[in-house]
C-alpha positions in Angstrom: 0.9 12.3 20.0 2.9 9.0 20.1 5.4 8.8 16.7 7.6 5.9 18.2 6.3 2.7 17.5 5.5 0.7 21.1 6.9 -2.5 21.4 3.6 -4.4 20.2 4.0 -2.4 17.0 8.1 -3.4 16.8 7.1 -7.1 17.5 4.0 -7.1 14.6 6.5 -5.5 12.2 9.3 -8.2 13.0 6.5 -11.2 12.6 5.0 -9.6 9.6 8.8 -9.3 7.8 10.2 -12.9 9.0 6.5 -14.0 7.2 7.2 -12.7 4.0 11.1 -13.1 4.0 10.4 -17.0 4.2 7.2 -17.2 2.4 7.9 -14.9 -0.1 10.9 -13.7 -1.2 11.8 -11.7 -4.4 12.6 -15.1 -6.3 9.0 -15.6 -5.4 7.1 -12.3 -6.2 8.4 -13.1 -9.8 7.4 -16.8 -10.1 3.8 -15.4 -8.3 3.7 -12.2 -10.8 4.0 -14.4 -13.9 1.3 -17.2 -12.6 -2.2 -17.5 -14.0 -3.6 -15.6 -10.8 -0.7 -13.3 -10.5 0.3 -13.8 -6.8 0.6 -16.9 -4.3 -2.7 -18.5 -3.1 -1.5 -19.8 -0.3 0.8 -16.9 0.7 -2.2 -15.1 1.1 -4.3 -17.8 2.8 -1.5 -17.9 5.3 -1.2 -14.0 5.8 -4.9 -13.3 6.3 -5.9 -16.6 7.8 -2.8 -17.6 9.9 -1.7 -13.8 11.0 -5.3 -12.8 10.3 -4.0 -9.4 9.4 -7.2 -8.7 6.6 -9.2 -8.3 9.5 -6.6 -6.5 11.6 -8.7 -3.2 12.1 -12.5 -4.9 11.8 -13.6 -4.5 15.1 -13.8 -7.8 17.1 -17.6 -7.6 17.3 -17.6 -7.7 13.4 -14.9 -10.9 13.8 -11.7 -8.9 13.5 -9.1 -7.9 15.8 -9.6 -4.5 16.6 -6.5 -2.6 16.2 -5.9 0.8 15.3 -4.5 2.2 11.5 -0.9 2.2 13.3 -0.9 -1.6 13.4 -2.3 -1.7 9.9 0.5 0.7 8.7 3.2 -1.5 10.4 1.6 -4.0 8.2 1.3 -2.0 5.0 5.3 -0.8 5.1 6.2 -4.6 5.1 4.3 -6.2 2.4 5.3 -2.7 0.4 9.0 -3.8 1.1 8.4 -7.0 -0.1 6.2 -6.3 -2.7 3.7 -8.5 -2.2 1.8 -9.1 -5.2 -2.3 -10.1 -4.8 -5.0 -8.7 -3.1 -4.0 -7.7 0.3 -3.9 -3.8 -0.1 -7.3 -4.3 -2.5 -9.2 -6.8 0.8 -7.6 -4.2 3.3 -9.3 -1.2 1.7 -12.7 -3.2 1.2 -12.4 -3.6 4.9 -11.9 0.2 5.6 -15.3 1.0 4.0 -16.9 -1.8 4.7 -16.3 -0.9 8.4 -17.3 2.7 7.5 -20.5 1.3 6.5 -21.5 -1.1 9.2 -21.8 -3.9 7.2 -21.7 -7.1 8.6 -22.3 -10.3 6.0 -19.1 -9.6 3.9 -17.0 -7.8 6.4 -16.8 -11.2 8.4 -15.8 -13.4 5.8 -12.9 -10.4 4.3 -11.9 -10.9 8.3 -11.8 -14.7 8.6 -10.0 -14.5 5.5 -12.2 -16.5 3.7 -13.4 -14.1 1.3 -11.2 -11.4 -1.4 -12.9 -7.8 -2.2 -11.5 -4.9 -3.2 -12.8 -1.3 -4.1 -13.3 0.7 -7.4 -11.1 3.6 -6.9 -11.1 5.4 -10.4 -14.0 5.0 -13.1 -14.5 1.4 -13.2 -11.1 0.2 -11.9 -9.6 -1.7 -9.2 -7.1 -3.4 -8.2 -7.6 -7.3 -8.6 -10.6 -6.7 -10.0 -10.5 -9.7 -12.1 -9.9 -12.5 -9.0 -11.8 -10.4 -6.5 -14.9 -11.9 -4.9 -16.5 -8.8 -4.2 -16.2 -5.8 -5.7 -17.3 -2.4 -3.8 -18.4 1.0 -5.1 -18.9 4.1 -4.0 -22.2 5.7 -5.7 -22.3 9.0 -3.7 -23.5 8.3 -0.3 -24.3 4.8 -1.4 -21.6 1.8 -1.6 -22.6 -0.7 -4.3 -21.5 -5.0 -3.9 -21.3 -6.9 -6.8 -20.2 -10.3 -6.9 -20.4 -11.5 -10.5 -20.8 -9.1 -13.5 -18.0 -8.6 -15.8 -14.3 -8.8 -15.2 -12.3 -7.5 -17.8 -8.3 -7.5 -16.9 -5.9 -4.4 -17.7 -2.4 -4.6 -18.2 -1.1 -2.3 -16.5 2.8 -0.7 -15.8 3.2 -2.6 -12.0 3.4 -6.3 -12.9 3.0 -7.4 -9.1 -0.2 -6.5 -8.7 -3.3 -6.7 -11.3 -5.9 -4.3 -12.5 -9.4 -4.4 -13.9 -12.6 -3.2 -15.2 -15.1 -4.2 -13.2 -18.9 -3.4 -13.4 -21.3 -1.8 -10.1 -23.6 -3.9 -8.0 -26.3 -3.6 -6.3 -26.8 -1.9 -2.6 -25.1 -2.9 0.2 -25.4 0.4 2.4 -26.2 4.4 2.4 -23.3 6.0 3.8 -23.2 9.5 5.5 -21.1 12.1 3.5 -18.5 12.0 6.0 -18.4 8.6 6.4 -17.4 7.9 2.8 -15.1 11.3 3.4 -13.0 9.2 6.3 -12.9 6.1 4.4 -10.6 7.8 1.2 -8.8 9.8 3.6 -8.2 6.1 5.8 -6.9 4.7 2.1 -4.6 7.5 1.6 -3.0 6.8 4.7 -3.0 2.6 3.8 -1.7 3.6 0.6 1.0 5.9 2.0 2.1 3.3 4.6 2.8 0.6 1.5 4.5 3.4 0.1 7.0 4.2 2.6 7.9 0.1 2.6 8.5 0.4 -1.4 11.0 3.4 -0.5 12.5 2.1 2.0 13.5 -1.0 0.7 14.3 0.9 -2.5 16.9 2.9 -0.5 17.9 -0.1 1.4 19.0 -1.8 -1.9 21.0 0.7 -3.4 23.0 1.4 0.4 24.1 -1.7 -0.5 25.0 -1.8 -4.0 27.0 1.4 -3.5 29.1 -0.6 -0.6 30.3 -3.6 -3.1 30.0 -2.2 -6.7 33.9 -1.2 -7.5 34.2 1.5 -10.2 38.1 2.8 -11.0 39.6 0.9 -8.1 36.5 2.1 -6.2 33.4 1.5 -4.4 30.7 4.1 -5.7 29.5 4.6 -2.1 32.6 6.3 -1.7 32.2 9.2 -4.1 30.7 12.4 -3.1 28.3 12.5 -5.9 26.5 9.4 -4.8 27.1 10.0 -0.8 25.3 13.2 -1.5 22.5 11.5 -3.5 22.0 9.1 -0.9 22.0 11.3 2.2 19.4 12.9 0.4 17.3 9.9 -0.2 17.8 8.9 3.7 16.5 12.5 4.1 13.4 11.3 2.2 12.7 8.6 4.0 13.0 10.1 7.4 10.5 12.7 6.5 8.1 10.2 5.1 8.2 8.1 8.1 6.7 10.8 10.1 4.4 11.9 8.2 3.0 8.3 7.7 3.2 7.6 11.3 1.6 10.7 12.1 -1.5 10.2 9.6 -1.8 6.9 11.1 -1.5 8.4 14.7 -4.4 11.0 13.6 -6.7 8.0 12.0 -6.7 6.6 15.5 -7.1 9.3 18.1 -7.5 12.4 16.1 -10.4 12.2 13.3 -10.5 16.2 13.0 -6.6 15.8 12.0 -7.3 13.1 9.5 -8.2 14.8 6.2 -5.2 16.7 6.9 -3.1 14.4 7.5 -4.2 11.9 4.8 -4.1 14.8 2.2 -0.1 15.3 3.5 0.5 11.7 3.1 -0.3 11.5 -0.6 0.7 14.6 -1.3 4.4 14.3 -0.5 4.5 10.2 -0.6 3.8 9.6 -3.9 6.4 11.7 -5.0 9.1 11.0 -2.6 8.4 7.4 -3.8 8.6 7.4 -6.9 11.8 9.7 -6.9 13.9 7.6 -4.5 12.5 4.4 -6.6 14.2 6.3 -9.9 17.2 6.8 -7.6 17.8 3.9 -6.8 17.2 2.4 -10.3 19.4 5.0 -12.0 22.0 4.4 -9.2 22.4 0.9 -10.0 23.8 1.9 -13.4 22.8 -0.7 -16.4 22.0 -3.5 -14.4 19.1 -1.5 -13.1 17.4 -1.8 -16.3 17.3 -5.3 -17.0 14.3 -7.3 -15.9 16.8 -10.0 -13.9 17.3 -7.0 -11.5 14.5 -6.2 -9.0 15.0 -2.3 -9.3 12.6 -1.6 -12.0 10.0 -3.3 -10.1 10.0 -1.3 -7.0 9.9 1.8 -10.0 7.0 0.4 -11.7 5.1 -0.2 -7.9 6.3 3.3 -6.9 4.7 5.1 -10.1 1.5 3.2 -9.7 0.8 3.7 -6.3 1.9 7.5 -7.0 -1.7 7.6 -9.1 -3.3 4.9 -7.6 -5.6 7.7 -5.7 -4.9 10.3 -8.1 -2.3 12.4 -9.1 -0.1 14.4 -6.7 -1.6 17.5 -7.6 -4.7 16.5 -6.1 -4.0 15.6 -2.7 -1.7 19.0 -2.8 -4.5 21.0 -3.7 -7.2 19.4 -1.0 -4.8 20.2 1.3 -4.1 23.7 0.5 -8.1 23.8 0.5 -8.2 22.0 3.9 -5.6 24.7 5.5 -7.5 28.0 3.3 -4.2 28.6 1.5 
């Protein structure tokens, strides 16, 4: 088992970070969130068509690149840090069960780039529903492609990244049990990865608020209370790296540790999120709250990815199943 990222993995992380700390910088998630289509059209041309990372794990037969989930969580932990709103995460899951499926038509044009889907994760939403090209559902062993159809938008608590109601299409492919099975377990661990960006860079923010904000003649970072508070955030965050890169590592090379390790993933990163998110918020004191400060939106990403795949409780409960506790 190999933890460390190699140095392939170190130099996709640095490319993927320099990307979005020119091309899209906070200043810039809020003018994209508050556009008509909620994100940056050519931001996201650029990112899947330029770094071709949509198709990062479609195998190069298929038109892809054919890496492993590693790579793809690299990716996943930056564009969580940056909060990068539009359809990336909703494309990249598409791609995960449209690869599951052996589909060919649409999974080349989500790998060029060239065309946006996403996947109905809970009734009949998903995320960018509304601006989506195609929209994918799972129908029992069955996974359903509609292209038109109604689109209604949600609003919904994370203003970074849209919602919507979206209706099932017709057939695109009958899928074995197990390979629908591997396909959620392969989005827990994409969904995971994002998550450990959004804590990460929530913890990274309030490291260095703590160092400049003076309070009675004092930086906060100096008292105990808060050096306690963060230690245990870093705490957090070192735990949640390894369980990440370990579901990723078990996606690549060790499918019989996948459900396992994709049930751990949600189960303990959705919290751990969410909590250092509220940390770091709370933390910043008053100016935490006000929408000029970026805090509250790595809260509001942090609680909806926390349910984006169901609740907690859910993922703790398959995985008590999954070890016969």
């Amino acid at each position: 088992m190999r933890l460390v990222p190699t140095p392939e993995q170190r130099e996709l992380r640095d490319a993927v970070r320099s990307f979005l700390a020119a091309a899209s910088p906070m200043p810039a998630v809020r003018r994209a969130m508050e556009s008509e289509p909620g994100h940056d059209p050519e931001v996201y041309r650029r990112l899947t068509g330029e770094l071709g990372l949509t198709g990062l794990t479609v195998p190069e037969e298929r038109g892809g690149t054919g890496a492993g989930h590693a790579e793809l969580a690299v990716v996943l932990e930056e564009t969580g840090a940056a909060l990068l709103p539009g359809p990336f995460l909703a494309t990249t899951l598409a791609a995960i069960l449209l690869t599951e499926t052996g589909e060919k038509e649409i999974l080349a044009g989500v790998a060029a780039g060239t065309t946006t889907a996403t996947v109905v994760l809970d009734g009949n939403r998903a995320l960018n529903g509304a601006e989506a090209d195609v929209v994918l559902t799972i129908d029992g062993d069955r996974v359903l492609a509609r292209t038109d159809g109604e689109r209604r938008p949600l609003r919904t608590l994370d203003p970074t990244r849209r919602q919507a109601l979206v209706e099932p299409g017709g057939e695109v492919a009958a899928v074995s049990a197990a390979g629908i099975a591997r396909a959620r377990d392969l989005f827990a661990v994409a969904v995971a990865a994002e998550q450990l960006g959004v804590l990460r860079a929530s913890l990274e923010a309030i490291v260095a608020y703590s160092r400049i904000r003076v309070a009675f003649n004092r930086v906060i970072g100096s008292y105990q209370a808060v050096k306690h508070r963060l230690a245990d955030m870093h705490c957090t965050l070192e735990q949640a790296e390894s369980i990440v890169r370990y579901a990723a590592w078990a996606a690549d090379e060790a499918p019989a540790e996948l459900p396992g390790a994709a049930a751990l993933a949600q189960a303990y990163l959705g919290r751990a999120c969410f909590e250092v998110a509220s940390g770091s918020l709370l933390l910043h004191g008053g100016i935490g709250f006000t929408w000029e400060h970026d805090a509250h939106l790595y809260y509001k990403r942090a609680k909806a990815d926390e349910v984006l795949l169901g609740p907690p409780r859910v993922h703790r409960a398959r995985l008590a199943d999954l070890l016969e506790l």
